[in-house]
DOKOLDREN-982215 format. One record per residue (C-alpha): residue number from 0; residue in one letter; z, x, y. Coordinates in Angstrom, 3 decimals. Each point is the difference from the previous one (the first is absolute). Layout:
DOKOLDREN-982215
+-----+---------+----------+----------+----------+
| num | residuo |        w |        u |        v |
+-----+---------+----------+----------+----------+
| NUM |       A |        Z |        X |        Y |
...
+-----+---------+----------+----------+----------+
***
This chain:
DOKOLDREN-982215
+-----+---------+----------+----------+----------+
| num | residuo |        w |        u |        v |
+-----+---------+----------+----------+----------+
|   0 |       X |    0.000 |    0.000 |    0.000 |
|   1 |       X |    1.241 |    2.805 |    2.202 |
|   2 |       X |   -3.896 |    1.791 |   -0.492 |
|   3 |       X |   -1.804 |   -3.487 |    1.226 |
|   4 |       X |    1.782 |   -0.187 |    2.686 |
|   5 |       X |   -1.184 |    3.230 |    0.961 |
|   6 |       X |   -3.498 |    0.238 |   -0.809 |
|   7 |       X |    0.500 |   -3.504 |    2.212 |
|   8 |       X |    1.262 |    1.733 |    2.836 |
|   9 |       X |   -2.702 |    3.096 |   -0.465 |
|  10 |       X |   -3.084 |   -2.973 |    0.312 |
|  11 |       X |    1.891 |   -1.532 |    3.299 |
|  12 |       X |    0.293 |    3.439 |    1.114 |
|  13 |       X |   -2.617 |    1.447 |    3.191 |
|  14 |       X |   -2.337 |    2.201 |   -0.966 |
|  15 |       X |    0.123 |    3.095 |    1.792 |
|  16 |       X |   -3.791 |    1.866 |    0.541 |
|  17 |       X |   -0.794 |    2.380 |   -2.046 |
|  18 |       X |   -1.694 |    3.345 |    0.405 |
|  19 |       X |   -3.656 |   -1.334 |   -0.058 |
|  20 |       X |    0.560 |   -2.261 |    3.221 |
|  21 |       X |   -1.224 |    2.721 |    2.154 |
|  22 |       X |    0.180 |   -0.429 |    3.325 |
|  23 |       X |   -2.286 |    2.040 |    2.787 |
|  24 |       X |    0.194 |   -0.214 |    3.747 |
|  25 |       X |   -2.764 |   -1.520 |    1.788 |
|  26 |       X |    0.804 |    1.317 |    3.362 |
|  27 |       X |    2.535 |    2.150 |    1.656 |
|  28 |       X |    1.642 |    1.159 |    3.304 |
|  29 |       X |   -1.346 |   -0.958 |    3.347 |
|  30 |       X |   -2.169 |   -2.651 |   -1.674 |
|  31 |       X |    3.073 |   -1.730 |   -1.344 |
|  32 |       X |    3.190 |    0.391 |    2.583 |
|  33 |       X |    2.415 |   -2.411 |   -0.830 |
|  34 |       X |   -2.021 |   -1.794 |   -1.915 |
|  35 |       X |    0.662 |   -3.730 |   -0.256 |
|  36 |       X |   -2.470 |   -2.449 |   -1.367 |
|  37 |       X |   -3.021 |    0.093 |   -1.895 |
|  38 |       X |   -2.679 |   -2.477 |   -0.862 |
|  39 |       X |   -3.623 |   -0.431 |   -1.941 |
|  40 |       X |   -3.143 |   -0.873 |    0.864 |
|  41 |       X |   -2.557 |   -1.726 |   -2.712 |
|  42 |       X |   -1.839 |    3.211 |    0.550 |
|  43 |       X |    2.915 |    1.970 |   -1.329 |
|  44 |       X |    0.418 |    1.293 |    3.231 |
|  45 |       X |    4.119 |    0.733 |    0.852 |
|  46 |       X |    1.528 |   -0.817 |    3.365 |
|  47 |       X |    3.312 |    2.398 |    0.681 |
|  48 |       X |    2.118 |   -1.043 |    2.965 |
|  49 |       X |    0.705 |    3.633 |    1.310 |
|  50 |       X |    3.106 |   -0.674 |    1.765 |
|  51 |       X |    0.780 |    3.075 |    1.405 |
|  52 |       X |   -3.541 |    0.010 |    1.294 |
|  53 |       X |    0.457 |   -3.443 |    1.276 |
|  54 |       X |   -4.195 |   -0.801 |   -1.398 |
|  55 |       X |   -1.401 |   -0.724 |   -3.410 |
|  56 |       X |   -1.980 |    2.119 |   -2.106 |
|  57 |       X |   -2.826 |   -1.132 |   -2.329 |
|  58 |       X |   -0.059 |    1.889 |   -3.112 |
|  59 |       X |   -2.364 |    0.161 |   -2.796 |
|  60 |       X |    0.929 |   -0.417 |   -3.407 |
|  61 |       X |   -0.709 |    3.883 |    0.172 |
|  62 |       X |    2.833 |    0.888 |    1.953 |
|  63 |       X |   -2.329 |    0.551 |    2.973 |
|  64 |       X |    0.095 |   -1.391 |    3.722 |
|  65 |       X |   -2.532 |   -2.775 |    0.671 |
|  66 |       X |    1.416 |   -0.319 |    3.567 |
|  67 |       X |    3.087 |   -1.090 |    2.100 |
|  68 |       X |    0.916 |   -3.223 |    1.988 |
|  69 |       X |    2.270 |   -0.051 |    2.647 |
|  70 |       X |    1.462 |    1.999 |    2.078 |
|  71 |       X |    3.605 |    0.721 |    1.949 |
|  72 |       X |    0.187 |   -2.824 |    2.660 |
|  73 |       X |    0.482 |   -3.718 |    1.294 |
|  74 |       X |   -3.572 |   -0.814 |    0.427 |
|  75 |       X |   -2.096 |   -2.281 |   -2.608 |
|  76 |       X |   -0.804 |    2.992 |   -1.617 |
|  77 |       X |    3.428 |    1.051 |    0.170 |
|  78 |       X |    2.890 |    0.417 |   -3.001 |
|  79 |       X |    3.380 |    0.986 |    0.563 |
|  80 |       X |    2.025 |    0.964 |   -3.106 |
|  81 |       X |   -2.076 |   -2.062 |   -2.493 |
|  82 |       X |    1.493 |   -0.427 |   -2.984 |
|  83 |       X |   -1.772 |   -2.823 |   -2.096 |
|  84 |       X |   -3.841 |   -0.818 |   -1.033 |
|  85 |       X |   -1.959 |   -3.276 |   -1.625 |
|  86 |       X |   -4.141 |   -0.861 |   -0.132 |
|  87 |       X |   -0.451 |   -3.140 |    0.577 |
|  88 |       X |   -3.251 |   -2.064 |   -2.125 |
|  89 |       X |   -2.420 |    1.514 |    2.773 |
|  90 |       X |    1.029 |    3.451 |    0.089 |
|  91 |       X |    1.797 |    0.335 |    2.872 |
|  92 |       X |    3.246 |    2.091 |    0.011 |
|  93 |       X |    3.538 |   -1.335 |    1.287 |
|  94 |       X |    2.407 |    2.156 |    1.015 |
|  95 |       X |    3.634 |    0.017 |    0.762 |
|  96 |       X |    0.379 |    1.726 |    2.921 |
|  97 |       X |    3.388 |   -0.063 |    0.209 |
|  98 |       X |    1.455 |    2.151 |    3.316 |
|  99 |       X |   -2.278 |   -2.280 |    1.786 |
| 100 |       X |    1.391 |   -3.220 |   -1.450 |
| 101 |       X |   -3.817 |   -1.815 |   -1.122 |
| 102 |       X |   -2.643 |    0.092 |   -2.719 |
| 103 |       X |   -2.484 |    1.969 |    0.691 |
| 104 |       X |   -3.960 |   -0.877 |   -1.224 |
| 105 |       X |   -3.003 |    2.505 |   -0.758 |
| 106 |       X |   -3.460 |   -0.215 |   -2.028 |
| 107 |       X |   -0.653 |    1.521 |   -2.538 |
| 108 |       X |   -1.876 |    2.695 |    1.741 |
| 109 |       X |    3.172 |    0.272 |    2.917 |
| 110 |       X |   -1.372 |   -2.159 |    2.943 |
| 111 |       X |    3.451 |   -1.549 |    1.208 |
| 112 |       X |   -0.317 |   -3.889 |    0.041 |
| 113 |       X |    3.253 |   -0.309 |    1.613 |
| 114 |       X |    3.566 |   -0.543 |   -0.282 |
| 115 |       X |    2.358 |   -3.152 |   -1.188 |
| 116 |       X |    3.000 |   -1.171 |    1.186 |
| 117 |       X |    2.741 |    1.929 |    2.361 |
| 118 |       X |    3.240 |    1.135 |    0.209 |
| 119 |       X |    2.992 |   -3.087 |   -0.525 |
| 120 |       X |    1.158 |   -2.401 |   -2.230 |
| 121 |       X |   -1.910 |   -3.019 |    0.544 |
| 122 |       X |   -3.143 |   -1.303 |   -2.476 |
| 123 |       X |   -2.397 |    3.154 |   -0.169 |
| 124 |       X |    2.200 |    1.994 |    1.620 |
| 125 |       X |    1.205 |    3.356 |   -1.866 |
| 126 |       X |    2.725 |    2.843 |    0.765 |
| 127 |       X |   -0.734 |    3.053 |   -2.614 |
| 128 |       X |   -2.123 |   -1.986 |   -2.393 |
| 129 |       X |   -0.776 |    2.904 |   -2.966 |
| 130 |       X |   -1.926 |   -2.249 |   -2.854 |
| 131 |       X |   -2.739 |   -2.709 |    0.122 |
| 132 |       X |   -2.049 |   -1.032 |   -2.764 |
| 133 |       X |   -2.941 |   -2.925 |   -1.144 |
| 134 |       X |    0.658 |   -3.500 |   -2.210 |
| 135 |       X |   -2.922 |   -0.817 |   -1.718 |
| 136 |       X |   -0.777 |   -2.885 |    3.065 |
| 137 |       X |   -0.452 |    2.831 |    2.552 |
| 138 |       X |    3.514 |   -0.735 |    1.197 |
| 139 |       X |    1.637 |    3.234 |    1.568 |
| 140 |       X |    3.776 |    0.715 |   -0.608 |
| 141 |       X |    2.117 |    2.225 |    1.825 |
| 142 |       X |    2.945 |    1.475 |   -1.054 |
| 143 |       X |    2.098 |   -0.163 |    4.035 |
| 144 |       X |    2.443 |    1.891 |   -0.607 |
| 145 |       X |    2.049 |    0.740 |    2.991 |
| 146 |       X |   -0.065 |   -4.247 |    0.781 |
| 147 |       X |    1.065 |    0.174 |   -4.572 |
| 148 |       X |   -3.002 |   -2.208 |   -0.957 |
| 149 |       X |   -3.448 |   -0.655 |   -1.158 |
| 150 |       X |   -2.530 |   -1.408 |    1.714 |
| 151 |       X |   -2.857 |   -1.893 |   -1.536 |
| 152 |       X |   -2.743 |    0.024 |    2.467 |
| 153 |       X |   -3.468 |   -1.090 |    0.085 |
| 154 |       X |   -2.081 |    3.128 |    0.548 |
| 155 |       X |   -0.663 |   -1.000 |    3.599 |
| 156 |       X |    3.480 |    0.836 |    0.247 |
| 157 |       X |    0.981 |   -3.724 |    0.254 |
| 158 |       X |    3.751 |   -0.296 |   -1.446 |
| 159 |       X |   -0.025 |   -2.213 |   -3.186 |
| 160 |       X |    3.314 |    0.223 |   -1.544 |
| 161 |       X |    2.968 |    2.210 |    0.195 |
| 162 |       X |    3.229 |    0.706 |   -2.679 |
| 163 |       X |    2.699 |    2.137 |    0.306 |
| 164 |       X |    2.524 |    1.257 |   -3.032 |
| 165 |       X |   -1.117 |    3.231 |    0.380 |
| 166 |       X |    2.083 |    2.858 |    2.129 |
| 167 |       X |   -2.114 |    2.611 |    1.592 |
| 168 |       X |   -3.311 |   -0.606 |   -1.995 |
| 169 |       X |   -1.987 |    2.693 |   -1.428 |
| 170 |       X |   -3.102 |   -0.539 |   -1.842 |
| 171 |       X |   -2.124 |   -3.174 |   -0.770 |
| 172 |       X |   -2.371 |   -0.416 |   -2.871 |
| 173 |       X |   -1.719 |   -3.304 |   -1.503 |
| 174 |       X |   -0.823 |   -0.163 |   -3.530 |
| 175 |       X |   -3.562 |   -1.873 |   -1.763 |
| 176 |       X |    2.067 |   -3.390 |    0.140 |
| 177 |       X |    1.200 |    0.463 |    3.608 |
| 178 |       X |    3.828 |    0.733 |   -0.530 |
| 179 |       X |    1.441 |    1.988 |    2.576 |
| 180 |       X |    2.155 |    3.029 |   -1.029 |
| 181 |       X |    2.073 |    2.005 |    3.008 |
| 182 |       X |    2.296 |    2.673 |   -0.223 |
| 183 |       X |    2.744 |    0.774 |    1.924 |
| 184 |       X |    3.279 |    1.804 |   -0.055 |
| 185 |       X |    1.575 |   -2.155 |   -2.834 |
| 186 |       X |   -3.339 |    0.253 |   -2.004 |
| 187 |       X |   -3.331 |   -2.449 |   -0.892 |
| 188 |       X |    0.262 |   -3.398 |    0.754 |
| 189 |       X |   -3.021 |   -2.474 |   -1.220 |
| 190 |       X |   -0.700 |   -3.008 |    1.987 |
| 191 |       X |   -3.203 |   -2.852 |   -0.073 |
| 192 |       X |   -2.179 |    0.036 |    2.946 |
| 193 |       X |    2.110 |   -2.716 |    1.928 |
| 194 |       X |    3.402 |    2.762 |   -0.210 |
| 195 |       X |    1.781 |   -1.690 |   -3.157 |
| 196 |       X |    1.943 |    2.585 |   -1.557 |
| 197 |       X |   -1.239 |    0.159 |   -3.406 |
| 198 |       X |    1.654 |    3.329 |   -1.608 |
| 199 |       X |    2.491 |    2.852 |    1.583 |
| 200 |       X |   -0.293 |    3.107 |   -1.886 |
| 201 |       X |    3.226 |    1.567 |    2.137 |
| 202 |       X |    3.171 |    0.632 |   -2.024 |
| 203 |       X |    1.559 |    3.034 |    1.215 |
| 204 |       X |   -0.826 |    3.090 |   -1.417 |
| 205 |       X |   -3.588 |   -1.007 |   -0.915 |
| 206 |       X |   -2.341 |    1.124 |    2.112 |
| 207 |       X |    1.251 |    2.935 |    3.505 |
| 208 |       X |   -1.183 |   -1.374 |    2.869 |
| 209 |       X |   -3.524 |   -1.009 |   -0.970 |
| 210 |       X |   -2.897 |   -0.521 |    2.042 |
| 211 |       X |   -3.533 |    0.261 |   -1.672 |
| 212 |       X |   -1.525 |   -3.082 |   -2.148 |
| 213 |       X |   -2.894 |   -0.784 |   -1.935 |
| 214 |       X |   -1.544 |   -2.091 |   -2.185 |
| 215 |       X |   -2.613 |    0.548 |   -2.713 |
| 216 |       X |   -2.731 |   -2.632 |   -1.875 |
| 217 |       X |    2.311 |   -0.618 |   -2.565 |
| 218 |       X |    2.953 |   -0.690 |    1.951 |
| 219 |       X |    1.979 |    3.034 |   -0.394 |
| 220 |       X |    2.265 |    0.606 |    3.096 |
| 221 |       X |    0.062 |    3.471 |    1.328 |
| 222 |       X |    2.680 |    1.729 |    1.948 |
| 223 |       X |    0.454 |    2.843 |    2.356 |
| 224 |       X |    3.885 |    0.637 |   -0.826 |
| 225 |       X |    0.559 |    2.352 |    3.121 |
| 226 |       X |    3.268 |    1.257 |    0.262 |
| 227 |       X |   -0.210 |    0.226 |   -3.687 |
| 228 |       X |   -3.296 |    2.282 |   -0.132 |
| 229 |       X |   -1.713 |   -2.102 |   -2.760 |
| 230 |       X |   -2.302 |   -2.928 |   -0.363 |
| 231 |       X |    0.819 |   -2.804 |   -2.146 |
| 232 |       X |   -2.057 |   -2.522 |   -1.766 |
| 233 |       X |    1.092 |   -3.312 |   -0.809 |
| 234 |       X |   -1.565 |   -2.898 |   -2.233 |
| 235 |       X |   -0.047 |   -3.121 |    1.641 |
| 236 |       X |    3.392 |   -0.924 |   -0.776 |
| 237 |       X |    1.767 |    2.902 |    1.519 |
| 238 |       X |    0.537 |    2.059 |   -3.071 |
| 239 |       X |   -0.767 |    3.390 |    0.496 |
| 240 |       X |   -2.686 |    1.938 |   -1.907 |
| 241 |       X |   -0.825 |    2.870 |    1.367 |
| 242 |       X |    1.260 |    2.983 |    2.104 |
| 243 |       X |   -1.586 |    2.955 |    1.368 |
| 244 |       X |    1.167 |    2.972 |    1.731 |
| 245 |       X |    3.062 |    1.598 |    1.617 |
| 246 |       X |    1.023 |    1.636 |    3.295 |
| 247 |       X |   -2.125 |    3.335 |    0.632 |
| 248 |       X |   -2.865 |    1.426 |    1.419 |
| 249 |       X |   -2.217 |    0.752 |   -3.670 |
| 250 |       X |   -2.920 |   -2.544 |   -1.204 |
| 251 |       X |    2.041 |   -3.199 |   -0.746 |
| 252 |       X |    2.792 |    0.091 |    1.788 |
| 253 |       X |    0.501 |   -1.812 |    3.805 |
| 254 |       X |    2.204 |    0.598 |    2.615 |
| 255 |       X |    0.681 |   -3.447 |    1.723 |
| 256 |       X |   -3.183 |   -1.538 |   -1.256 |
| 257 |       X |   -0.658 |   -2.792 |    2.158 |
| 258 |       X |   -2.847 |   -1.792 |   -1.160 |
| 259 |       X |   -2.001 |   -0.855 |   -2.878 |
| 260 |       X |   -3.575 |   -1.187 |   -1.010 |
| 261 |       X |   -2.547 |   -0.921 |   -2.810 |
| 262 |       X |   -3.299 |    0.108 |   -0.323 |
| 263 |       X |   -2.156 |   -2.165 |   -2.141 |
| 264 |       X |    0.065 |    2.509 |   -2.823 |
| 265 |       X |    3.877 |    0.277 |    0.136 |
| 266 |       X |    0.226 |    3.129 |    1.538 |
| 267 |       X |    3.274 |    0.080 |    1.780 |
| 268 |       X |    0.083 |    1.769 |    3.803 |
| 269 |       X |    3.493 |    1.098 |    1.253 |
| 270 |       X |    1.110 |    0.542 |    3.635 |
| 271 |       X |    1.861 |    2.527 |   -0.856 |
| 272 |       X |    1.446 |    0.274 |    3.819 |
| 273 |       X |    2.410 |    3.223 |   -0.076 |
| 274 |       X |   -2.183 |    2.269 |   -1.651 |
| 275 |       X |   -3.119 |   -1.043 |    2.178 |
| 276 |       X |   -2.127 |   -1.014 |   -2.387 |
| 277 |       X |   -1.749 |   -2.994 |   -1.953 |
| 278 |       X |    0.094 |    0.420 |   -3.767 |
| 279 |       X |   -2.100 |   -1.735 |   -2.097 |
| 280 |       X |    0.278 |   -0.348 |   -4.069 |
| 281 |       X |   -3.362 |   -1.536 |   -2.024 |
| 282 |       X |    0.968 |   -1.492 |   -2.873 |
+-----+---------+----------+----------+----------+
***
């Protein structure tokens, strides 16, 4: 009886990566200060919110620079300590440009299109939003998280909807049936698209401070466990089943890693913030 249980335990049990998850870095130093957010094109093109840079960089699957967006100001071509990405259905990139309190639009090819929303608390108003991210209707949600709330707007920037239960906000991500998952302090909370708390994945000790989440095709929930210097993967449920890496500066392991991403192949791209870097692992 006493052997069941355990081989029980051992199949409930995350698996930890092994050797041949090999990760690589895709790009490195100046072109990834403070790196933040990341998101990806159909074309397999990756968008990295260079922080420290306050612009985004366009990288090829290749590691190389395509080009950069943005630049250090308050103008409509202006970012400010950026820290979030999405592409909406028509290509154009949103960005969370936090120090100066709005969302911040490009095209594809870096032509600002202008900014939503200002600094406050009112509907459409922001102070140090970091996240936003796409439902499946086009509908653009915000993770406000000086004001401790989402914001579901229309992309015009037109407030639909707003929820709190959430203190200080991270990271917003919406999965293929339009749940919302957020992360903040206490951990990942799942809501529906109208802010009904579905799931709360925060019992102490479970996740440090987390702030990255993302979503794959088959539902699998993936987490950028910062303080902790790891990224988790749940199932749908919560239960972990996966965990990669460790504080330190070698292939696969993060310091504060603050932001994750997958492609349509299920390659996973890491922010991987305090070593200035995004790491990337093709599975």
């Amino acid at each position: 009886m006493l052997r069941s249980l355990v081989v029980a335990l051992l199949l409930l049990a995350p698996t930890r990566a092994s050797a041949a998850d090999e990760w690589r870095v895709l790009i490195g130093g100046d072109d990834a200060s403070m790196v933040s957010g990341i998101a990806i094109d159909t074309q397999g093109s990756v968008y990295v919110v260079n922080t420290g840079g306050s612009r985004i960089e366009r990288v090829a699957s290749s590691g190389a620079i395509i080009s950069t967006i943005g630049r250090l100001g308050t103008g409509d071509d202006g970012l400010r300590r950026p820290r979030g990405i999405a592409i909406d259905g028509n290509g154009v990139l949103y960005v969370a440009d936090t120090a100066n309190h709005r969302i911040q639009r490009f095209s594809s090819d870096g032509q600002p299109l202008g900014p939503l929303g200002t600094i406050g608390s009112g509907p459409g108003e922001f102070i140090l939003p970091t996240a936003v991210a796409f439902d499946s209707a086009g509908n653009l949600y915000v993770t406000d998280t000086g004001n401790h709330r989402i914001e579901k707007l229309s992309n015009d920037g037109h407030m639909l909807q707003e929820w709190g239960g959430v203190h200080f906000p991270h990271v917003i991500a919406v999965d293929g049936e339009d749940h919302i998952y957020v992360t903040d302090e206490a951990g990942v909370r799942k809501f529906t698209p109208d802010g009904e708390l579905v799931a709360a994945w925060t019992a102490p000790g479970q996740f440090g401070d987390p702030y990255g989440v993302a979503t794959d095709s088959s539902g699998t929930i993936y987490v950028a466990d910062t303080d902790s210097a790891r990224i988790i993967a749940l199932a749908p449920d919560g239960q972990r089943q996966m965990t990669w890496g460790s504080e330190g500066t070698a292939p696969g392991m993060f310091k504060y890693p603050e932001a994750v991403a997958i492609d349509p192949e299920g390659a996973i791209y890491v922010a991987d913030r305090g070593n200035d870097r995004i790491q990337v692992l093709r599975r």
